[in-house]
C-alpha positions in Angstrom: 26.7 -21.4 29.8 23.5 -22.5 30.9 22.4 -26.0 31.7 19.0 -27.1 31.8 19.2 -27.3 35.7 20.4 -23.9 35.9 17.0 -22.4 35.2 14.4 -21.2 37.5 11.0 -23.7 37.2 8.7 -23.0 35.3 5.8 -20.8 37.0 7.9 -19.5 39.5 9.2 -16.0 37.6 6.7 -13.2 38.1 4.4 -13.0 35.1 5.3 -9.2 35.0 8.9 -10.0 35.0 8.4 -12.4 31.9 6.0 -10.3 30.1 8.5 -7.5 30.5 11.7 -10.0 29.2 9.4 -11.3 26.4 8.6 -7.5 25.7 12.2 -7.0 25.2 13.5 -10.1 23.3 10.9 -9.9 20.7 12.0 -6.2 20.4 15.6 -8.4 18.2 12.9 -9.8 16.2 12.9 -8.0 13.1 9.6 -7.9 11.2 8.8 -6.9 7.5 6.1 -3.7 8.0 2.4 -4.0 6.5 -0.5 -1.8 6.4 -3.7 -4.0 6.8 -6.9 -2.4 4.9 -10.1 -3.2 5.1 -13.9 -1.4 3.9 -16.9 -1.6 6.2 -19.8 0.0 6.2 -18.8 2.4 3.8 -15.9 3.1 5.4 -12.0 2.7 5.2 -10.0 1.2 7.9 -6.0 0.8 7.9 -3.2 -0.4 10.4 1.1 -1.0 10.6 1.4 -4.4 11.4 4.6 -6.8 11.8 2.4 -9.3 13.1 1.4 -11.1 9.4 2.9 -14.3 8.4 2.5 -17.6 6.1 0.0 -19.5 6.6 -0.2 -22.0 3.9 0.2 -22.5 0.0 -2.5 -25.2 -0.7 -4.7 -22.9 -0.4 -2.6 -20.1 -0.1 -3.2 -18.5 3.2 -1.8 -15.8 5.5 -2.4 -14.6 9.1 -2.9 -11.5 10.9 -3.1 -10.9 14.5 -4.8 -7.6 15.4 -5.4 -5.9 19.1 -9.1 -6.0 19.7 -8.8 -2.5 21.4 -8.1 -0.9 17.6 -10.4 0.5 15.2 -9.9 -2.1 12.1 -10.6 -4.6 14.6 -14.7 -4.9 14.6 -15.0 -4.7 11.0 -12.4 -7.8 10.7 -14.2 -9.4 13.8 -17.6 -8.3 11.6 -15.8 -10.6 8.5 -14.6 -7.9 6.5 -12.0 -9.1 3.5 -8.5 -7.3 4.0 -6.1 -6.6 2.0 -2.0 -7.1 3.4 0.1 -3.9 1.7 3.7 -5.0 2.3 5.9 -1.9 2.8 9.4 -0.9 1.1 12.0 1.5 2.6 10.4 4.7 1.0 6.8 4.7 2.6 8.0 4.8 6.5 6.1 7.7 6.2 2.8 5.3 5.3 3.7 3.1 8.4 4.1 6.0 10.9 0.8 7.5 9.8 -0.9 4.1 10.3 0.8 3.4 13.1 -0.9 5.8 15.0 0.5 9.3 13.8 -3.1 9.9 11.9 -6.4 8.4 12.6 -9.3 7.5 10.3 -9.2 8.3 6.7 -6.9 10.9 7.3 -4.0 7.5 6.9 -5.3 7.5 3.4 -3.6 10.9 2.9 -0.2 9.4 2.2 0.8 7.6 -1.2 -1.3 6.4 -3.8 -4.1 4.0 -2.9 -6.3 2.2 -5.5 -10.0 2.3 -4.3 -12.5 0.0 -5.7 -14.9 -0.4 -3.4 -13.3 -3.4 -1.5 -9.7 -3.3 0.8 -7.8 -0.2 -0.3 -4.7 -1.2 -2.1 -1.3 1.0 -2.1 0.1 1.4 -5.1 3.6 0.7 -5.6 4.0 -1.8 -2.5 6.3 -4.2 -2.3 3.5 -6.6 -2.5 -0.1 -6.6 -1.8 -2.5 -9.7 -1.0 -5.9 -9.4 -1.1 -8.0 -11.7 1.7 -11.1 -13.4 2.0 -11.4 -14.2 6.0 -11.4 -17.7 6.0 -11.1 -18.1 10.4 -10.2 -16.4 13.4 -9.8 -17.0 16.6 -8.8 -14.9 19.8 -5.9 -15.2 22.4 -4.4 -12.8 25.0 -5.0 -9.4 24.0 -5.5 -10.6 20.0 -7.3 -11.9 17.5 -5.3 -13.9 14.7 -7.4 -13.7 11.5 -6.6 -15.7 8.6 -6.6 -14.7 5.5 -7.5 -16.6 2.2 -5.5 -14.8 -0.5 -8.0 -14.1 -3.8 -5.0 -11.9 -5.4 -1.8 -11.4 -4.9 0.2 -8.4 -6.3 4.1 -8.4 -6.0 6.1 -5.0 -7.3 9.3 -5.5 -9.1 11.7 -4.3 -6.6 12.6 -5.6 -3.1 13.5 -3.5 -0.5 11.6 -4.2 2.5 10.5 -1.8 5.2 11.5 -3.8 8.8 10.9 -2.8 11.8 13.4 -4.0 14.5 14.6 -2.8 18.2 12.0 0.3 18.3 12.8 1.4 14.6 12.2 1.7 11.2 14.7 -0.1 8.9 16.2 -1.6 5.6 18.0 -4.8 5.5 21.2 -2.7 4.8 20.6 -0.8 7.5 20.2 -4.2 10.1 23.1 -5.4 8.7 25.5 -2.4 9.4 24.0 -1.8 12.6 24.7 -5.6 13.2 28.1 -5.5 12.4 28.9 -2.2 14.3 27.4 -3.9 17.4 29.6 -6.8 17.1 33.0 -5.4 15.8 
């Protein structure tokens, strides 16, 4: 067990070294899968993100934290409304290709998206919310946008796409995988 005292002080672990740990542990934390969309300048943008959370419910609000080194990131810094796709089991294939597998519209390839002019929307998601930008600020390598939802859009069945330890997953799928580690 280990006490308090037991620990190293604070600031005197390499930053590497804790970047790497943190790198690591946050690898156990599991995260549903999204596909962030946006439209600007005429064009379609879209990302795989775990990195999306609840903000608030009066007014309802999420967040978003985005890399500023990737492409959807200057239209979002430019103020473009987004859209938050929420993935189930069966579109892995969506999140691979906008994780980095396909560029450009070429992402747009994959499922059935509903294009209106504003955020593309993928049919058959989990759940979909549509955002005004309401803030943002930047930290580290990131920006966290928020995200005023205008619309939201849930599907009828749930079975989440996660993302956990390097992989794509199901909740079944963490769960057996859980108990086989700890049996």
């Amino acid at each position: 067990m280990t006490m308090p005292n037991d620990r190293p002080e604070i600031g005197v672990v390499e930053p590497a070294a804790v970047a790497e740990a943190t790198r690591a542990a946050l690898r156990r934390l599991a995260g549903s899968v999204a596909v962030v969309t946006s439209r600007h300048d005429g064009r379609r943008f879209a990302m795989s993100v775990t990195a999306v959370d609840a903000l608030s419910l009066d007014p309802p609000a999420v967040l978003v934290c985005i890399n500023r080194t990737t492409a959807i990131h200057p239209p979002l810094a430019a103020g473009a409304d987004f859209a938050i796709n929420l993935l189930g089991r069966s579109h892995e294939d969506i999140a691979r290709a906008c994780g980095g597998y396909m560029k450009g519209d070429e992402r747009f390839t994959l499922g059935q998206w509903r294009d209106d002019g504003g955020a593309p929307v993928l049919e058959g998601a989990q759940a979909t919310l549509l955002c005004r930008q309401d803030g943002r600020f930047d930290y580290g390598t990131h920006t966290i946008f928020v995200g005023r939802v205008v619309e939201a859009i849930s599907g009828d069945v749930v079975d989440p796409l996660l993302y956990a330890d390097g992989g794509y997953n199901g909740l079944a799928d963490l769960s057996q995988a859980s108990s086989r580690r700890f049996a």
